[in-house]
C-alpha positions in Angstrom: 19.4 -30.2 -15.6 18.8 -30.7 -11.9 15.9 -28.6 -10.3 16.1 -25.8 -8.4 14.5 -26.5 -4.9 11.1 -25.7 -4.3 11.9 -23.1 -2.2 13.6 -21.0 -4.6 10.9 -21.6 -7.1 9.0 -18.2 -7.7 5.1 -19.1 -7.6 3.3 -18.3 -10.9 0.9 -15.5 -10.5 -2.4 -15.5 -12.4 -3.5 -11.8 -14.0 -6.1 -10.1 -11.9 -8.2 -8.1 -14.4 -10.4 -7.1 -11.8 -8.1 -5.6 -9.3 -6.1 -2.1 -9.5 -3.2 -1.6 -7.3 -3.4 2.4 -6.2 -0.4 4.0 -6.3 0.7 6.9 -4.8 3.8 8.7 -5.9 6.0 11.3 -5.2 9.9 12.0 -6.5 10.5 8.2 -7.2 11.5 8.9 -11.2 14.5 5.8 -10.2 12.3 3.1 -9.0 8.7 3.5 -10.2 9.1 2.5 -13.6 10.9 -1.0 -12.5 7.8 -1.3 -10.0 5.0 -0.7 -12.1 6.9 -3.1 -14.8 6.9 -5.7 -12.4 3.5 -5.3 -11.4 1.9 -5.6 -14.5 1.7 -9.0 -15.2 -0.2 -9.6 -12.5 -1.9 -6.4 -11.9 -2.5 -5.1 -15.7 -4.8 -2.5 -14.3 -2.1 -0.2 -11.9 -3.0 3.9 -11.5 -0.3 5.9 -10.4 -1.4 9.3 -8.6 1.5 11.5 -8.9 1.5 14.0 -6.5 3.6 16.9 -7.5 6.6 15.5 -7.8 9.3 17.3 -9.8 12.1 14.9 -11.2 9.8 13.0 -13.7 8.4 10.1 -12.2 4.8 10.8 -14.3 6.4 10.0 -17.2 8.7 7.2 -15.8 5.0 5.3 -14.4 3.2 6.4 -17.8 5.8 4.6 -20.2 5.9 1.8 -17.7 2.2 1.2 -18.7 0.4 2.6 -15.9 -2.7 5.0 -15.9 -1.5 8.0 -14.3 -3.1 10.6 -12.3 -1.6 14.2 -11.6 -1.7 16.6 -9.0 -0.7 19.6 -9.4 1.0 20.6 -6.2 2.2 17.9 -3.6 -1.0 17.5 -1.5 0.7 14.2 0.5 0.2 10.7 0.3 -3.6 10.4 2.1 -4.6 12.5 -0.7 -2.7 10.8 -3.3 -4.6 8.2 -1.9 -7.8 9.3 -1.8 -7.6 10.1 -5.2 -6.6 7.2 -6.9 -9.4 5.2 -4.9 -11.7 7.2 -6.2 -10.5 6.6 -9.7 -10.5 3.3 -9.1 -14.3 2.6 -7.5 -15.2 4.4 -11.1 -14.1 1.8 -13.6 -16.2 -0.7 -14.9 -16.2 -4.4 -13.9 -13.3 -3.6 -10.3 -13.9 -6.1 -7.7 -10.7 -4.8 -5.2 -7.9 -2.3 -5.1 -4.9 -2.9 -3.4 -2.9 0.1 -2.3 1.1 -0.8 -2.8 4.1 1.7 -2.7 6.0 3.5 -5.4 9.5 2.7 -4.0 9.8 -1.2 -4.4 8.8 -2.3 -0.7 5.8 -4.4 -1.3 6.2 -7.3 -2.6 3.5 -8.0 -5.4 3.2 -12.1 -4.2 1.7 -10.3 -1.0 -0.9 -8.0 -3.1 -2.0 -11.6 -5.1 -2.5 -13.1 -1.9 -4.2 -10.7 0.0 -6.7 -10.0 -3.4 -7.2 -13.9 -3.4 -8.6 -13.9 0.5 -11.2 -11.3 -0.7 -12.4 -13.3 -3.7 -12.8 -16.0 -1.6 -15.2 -14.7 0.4 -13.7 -15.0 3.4 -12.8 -11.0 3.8 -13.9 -7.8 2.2 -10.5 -6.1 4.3 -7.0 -7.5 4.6 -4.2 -5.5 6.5 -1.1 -6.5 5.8 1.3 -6.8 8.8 4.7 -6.9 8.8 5.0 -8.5 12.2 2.8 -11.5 11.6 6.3 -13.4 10.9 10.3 -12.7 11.0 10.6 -11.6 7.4 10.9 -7.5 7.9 13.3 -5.9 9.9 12.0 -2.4 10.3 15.5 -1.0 12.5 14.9 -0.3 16.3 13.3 3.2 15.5 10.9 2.1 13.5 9.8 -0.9 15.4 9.0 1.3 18.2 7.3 4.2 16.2 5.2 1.3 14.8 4.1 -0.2 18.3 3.2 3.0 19.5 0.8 3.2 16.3 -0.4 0.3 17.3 -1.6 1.2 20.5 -3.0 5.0 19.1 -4.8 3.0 16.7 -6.4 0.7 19.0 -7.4 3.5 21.4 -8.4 6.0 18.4 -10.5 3.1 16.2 -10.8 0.3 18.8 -9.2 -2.5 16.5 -6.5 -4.4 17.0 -3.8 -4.6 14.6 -0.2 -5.8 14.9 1.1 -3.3 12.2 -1.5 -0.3 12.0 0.8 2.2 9.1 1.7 -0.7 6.5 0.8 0.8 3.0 -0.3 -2.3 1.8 -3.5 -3.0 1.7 -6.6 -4.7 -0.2 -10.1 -4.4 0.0 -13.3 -5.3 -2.4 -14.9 -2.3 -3.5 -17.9 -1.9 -1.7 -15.6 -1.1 1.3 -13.4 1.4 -1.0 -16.4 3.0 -1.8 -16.6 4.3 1.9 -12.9 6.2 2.4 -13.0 9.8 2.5 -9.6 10.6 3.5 -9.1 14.0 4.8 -5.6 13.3 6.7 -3.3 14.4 3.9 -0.2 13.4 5.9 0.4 10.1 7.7 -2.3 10.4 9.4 -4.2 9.2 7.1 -2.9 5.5 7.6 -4.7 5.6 11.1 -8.2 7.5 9.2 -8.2 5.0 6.8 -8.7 1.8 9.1 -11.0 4.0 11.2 -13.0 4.3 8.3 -12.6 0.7 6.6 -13.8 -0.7 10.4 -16.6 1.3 10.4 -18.1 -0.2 7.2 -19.0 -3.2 9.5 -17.7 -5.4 6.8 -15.4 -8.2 7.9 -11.3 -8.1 7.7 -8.3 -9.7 9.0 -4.5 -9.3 8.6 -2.1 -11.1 6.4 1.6 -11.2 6.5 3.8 -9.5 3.9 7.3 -8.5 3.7 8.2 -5.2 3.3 11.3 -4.6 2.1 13.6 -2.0 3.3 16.0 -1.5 0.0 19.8 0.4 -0.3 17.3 3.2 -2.3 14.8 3.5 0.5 17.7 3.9 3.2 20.0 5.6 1.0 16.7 8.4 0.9 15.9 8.4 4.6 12.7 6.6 4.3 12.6 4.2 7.2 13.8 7.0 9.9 11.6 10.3 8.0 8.4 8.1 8.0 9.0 7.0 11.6 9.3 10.8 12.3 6.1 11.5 10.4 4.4 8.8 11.7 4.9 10.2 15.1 4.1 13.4 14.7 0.7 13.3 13.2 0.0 10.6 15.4 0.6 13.3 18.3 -0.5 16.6 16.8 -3.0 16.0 14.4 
């Protein structure tokens, strides 16, 4: 049988027992299930922080085999957030969390990388950044919602990022230990590096490929969130 080339090769990811991704979930009953699924191999410890939703996607994420939180009443996503890392910082023997989307975006090769950086010692943050090379293509919109993020961010926190509102995200648990999120909205992506560079502890970004699906268009995602994105940027 010839080989396939190494290019095409998936890697093999090793099991981090001592990392949880952080979850947070709203109305994604379709694609959660599949995510968490193929997650769990390499992240056996995954908490899902449902946050209101109404078309089952607690019970979708619970059969999958992830822990799963519950709020009552749709809060929004900084408080999904805030929730699950919380959780998280709790359990016995957690070195880092990585906080990865519900609706299939992230890519779980990026969370294993970005996990292995912090156990090396170099970091105790890692950003991912979707504009450290050509593999996302956010759409016109969304490219220039995100640069004007950017430049908020760097004025509101003083650190320069390429891609300030990317979801994904690790960091070792000392510096989880110091979010308090009170944004609830998207906001909360621009609190949450104020707060992670104010810990003093060292970070850097990393590349990752987010990927913008047929489901995620086919909801509205990539133009809503630039929207969102905007508007708390603006007015909150």
């Amino acid at each position: 049988m010839q080989e396939a080339p190494a290019d095409l090769v998936a890697p093999v990811l090793r099991r981090y027992e001592d990392a949880w991704l952080v979850i947070p979930l709203y109305n994604e009953a379709t694609v959660v299930a599949d995510v968490v699924a193929g997650a769990l191999p390499t992240f056996p410890n995954i908490v899902c922080v449902d946050d209101g939703s109404t078309d089952g996607s607690a019970a979708a994420a619970r059969a999958a085999g992830a822990t799963v939180l519950s709020h009552a009443v749709n809060l929004g996503q900084g408080a999904a957030l805030q929730t699950g890392i919380s959780f998280v910082c709790q359990q016995p023997g957690v070195r880092a969390l990585v906080t990865f989307d519900a609706d299939g975006q992230h890519q779980v090769q990026d969370a294993a990388d970005m996990v292995d950086l912090i156990a090396s010692g170099e970091t105790a943050i890692v950003f991912g950044s979707r504009f450290l090379d050509g593999r996302t293509k956010p759409g016109l919109v969304k490219k220039v919602v995100l640069t004007f993020a950017v430049w908020f961010t760097k004025q509101s926190t003083g650190m320069r990022l390429t891609d300030a509102h990317n979801g994904l995200r690790a960091m070792r648990v000392d510096a989880a230990k110091k979010v308090d999120l009170r944004q609830d909205r998207m906001a909360h992506a621009s609190e949450i590096v104020l707060q992670l560079g104010r810990t003093g502890l060292p970070w850097r970004e990393h590349p990752v490929h987010v990927l913008y699906t047929d489901y995620s268009r086919g909801k509205g995602q990539s133009i809503w969130n630039s929207v969102n994105i905007l508007v708390d940027l603006l007015f909150k």
